[in-house]
C-alpha positions as CSV (number, residue, x, y, z in Angstrom):
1,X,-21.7,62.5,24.9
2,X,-24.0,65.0,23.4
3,X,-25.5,67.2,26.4
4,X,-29.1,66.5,27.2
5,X,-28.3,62.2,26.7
6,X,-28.0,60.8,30.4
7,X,-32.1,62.0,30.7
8,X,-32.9,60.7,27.6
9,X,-31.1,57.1,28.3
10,X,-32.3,57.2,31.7
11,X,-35.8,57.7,30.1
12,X,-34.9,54.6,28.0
13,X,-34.1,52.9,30.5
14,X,-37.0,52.9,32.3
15,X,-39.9,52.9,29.2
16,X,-38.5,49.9,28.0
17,X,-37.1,48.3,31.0
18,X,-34.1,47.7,29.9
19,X,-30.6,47.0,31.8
20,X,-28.4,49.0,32.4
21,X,-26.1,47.0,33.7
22,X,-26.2,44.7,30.6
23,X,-25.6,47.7,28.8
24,X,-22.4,48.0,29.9
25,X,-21.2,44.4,29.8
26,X,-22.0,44.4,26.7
27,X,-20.0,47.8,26.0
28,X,-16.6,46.5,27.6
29,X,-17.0,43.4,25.2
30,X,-17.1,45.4,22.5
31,X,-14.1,47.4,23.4
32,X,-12.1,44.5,24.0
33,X,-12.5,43.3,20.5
34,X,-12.4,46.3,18.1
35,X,-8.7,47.6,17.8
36,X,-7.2,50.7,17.6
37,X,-7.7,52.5,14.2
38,X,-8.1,55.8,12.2
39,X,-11.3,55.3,11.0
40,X,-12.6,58.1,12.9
41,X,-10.7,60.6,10.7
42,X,-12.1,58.5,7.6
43,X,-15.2,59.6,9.0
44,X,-14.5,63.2,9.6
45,X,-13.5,63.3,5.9
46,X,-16.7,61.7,4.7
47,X,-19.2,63.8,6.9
48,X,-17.7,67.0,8.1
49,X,-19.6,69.7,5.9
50,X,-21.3,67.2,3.7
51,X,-24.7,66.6,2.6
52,X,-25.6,63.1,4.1
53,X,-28.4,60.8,3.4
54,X,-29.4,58.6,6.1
55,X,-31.2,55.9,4.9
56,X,-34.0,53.8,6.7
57,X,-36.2,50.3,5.9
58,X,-39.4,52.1,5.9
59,X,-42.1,51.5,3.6
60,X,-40.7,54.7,1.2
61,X,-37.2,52.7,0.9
62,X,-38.9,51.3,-2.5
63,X,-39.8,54.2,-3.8
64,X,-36.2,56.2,-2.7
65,X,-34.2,53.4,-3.5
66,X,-34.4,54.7,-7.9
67,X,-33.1,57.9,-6.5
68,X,-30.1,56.6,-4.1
69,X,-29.0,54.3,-7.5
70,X,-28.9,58.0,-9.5
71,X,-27.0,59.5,-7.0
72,X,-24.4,56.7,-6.1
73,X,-21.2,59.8,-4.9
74,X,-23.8,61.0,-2.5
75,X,-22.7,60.3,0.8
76,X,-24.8,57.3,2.5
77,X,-25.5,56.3,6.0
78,X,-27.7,53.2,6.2
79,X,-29.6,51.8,9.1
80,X,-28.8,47.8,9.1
81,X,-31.9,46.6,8.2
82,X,-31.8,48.8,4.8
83,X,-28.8,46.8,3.7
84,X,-30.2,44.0,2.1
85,X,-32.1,46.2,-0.3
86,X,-29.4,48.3,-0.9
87,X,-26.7,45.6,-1.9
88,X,-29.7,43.7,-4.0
89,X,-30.0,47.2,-6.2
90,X,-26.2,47.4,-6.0
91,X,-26.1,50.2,-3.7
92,X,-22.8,50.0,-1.0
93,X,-23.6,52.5,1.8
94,X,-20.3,54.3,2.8
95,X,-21.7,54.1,6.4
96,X,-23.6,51.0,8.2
97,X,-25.3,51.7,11.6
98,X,-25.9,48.4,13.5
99,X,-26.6,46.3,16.2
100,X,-26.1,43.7,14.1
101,X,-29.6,42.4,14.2
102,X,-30.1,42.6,10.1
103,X,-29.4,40.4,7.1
104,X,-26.0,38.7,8.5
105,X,-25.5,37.9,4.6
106,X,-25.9,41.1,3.1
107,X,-23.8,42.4,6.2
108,X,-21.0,39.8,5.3
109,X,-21.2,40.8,2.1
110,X,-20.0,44.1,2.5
111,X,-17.9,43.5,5.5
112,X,-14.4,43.6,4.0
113,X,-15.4,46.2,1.5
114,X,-14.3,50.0,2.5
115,X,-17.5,50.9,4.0
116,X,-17.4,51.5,7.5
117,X,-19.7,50.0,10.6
118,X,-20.4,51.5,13.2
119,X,-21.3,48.6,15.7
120,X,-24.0,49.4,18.6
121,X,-23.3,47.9,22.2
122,X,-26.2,47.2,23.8
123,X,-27.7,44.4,26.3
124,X,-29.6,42.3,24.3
125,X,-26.5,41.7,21.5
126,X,-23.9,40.6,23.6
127,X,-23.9,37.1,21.6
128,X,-23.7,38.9,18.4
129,X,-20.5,41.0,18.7
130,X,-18.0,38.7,17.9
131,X,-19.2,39.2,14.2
132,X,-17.3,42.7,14.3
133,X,-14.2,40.9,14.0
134,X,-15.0,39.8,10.7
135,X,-15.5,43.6,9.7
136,X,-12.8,45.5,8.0
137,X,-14.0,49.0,8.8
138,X,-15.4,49.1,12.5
139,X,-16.0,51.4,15.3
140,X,-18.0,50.7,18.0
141,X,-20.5,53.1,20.2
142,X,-22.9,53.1,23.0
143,X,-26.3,54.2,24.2
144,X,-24.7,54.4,28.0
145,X,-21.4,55.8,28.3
146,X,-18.0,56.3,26.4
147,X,-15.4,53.1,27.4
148,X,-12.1,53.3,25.7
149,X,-12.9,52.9,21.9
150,X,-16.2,53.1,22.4
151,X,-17.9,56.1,21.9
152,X,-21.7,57.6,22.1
153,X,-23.0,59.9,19.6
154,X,-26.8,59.2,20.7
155,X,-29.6,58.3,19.3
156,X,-31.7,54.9,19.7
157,X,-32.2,52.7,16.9
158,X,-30.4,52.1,14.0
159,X,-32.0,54.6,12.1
160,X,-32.1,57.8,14.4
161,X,-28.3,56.9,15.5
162,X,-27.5,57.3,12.0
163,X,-28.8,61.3,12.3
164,X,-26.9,61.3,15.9
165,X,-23.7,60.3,14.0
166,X,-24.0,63.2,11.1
167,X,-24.9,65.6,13.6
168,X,-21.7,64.8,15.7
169,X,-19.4,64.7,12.8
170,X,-20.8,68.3,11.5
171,X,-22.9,67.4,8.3
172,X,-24.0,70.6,6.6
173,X,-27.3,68.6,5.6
174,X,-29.3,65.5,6.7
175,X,-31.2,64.0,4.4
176,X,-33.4,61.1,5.3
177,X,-34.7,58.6,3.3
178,X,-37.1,55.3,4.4
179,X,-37.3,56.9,7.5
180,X,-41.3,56.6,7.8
181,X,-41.7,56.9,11.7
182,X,-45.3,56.2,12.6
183,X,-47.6,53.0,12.3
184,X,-46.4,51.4,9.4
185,X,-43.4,48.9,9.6
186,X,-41.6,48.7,6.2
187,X,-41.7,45.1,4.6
188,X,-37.3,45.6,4.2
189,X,-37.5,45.2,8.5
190,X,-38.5,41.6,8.6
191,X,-40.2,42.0,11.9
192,X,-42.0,39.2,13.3
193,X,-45.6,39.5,14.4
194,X,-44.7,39.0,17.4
195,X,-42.0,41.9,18.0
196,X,-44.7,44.4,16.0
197,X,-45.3,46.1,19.7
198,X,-41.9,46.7,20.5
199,X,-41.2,47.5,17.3
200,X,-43.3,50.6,17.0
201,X,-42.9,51.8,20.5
202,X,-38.6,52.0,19.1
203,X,-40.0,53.9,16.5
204,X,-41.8,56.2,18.2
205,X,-38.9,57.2,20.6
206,X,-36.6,57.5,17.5
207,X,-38.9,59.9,16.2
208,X,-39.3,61.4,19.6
209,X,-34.8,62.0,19.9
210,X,-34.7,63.4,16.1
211,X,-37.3,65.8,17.3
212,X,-35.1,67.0,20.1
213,X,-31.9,66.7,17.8
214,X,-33.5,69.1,15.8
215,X,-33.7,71.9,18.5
216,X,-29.8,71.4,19.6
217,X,-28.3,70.5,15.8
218,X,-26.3,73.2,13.7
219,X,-26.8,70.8,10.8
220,X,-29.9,71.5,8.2
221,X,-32.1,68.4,8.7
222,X,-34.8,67.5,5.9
223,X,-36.8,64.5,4.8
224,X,-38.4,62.7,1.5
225,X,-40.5,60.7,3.8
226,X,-43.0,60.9,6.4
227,X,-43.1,64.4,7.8
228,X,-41.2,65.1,11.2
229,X,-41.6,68.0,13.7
230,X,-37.7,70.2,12.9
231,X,-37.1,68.6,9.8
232,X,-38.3,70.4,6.2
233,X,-40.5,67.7,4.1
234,X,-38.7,67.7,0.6
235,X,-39.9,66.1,-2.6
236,X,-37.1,64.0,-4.7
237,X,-37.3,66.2,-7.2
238,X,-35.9,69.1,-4.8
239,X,-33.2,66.0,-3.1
240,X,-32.3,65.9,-7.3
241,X,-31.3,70.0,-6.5
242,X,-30.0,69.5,-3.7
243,X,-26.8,66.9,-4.5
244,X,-26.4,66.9,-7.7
């Protein structure tokens, strides 16, 4: 567990009164159905000393997603609910962060393919984990503790988790792309009306742990979208220098 994580979780805990308990249950049912595998070392090899793009649903995803079809060797870490746009412009992300609340097509679509999941535990999924058993390529983590095969990396939602996970596996860069934390919800998220609230209050603690992150992380984090405090605002024309 990256140091500094039981406060934050705690802090989670408590701003969005979430359970804890439920947390956990839904940990050890996770556990009990992913099995034992190497894909840790798959992703060792894919991050360690890379450049990375972690890729979000915000409303720059249009705009980026030109870019991520020029640069399809770059290394690619999607949050879930990116994935539908991605596999529409015939983009395959070698990394999908879930909790496996995004398009369960476009997931299934991918899910025997060599890109790897790495399936979120949490309280209010519980029902939705037995779709990991339809996934080739899957580790699990939590936002509570470590349990067996499960392992936490930090981070939040989807899309900040995705940062957590470079960071822990030693990327030499961060890129982020369609991650526009603020007011505006990117159309690619599908949220209803009626989970707007919640929906930017997640964001805003996303933004809030990748602000931390980047006071504790030996990786180089930057961004093509909305400015944030510890990361370096790039243009695409400068993402073009940097992996090509």
């Amino acid at each position: 567990m990256i140091p500094g994580w039981k406060k934050r979780y705690s802090d989670i805990l408590t701003e969005f009164k979430f359970d804890g308990k439920k947390d956990k249950e839904s940990v050890i049912l996770l556990d009990s159905i992913l099995e034992k595998s190497n894909i840790h070392e798959k992703i060792i090899h894919l991050i360690k000393g890379k450049t990375v793009l972690v890729i979000g649903s915000g409303p720059s995803l249009s705009a980026a997603i030109p870019k991520l079809k020029k640069h399809k060797k770059s290394i690619k870490i999607a949050a879930d609910s990116s994935v539908k746009p991605l596999v529409e412009n015939g983009i395959i992300p070698d990394i999908v962060v879930t909790d496996l609340d995004g398009d369960e097509n476009s997931l299934n679509k991918i899910a025997k393919t060599k890109c790897i999941f790495v399936v979120h535990a949490h309280g209010d999924n519980i029902e939705k984990l037995e779709f990991a058993k339809k996934i080739k390529n899957c580790i699990g983590t939590s936002q509570s503790q470590s349990f067996k095969k499960i392992q936490n990396y930090g981070g939040f939602t989807d899309g900040d988790r995705g940062v957590f996970l470079a960071n822990h596996f030693n990327a030499k860069k961060i890129i982020l792309l369609g991650m526009d934390f603020g007011k505006r919800i990117g159309r690619f998220s599908e949220t209803k009306k009626s989970e707007r609230k919640m929906k930017l209050m997640k964001l805003k603690k996303g933004e809030e742990l990748l602000e931390w992150l980047s006071t504790i992380t030996k990786s180089e984090l930057l961004t093509t979208s909305k400015a944030i405090k510890g990361f370096k605002k790039i243009s695409y024309k400068e993402l073009d220098a940097i992996i090509t």
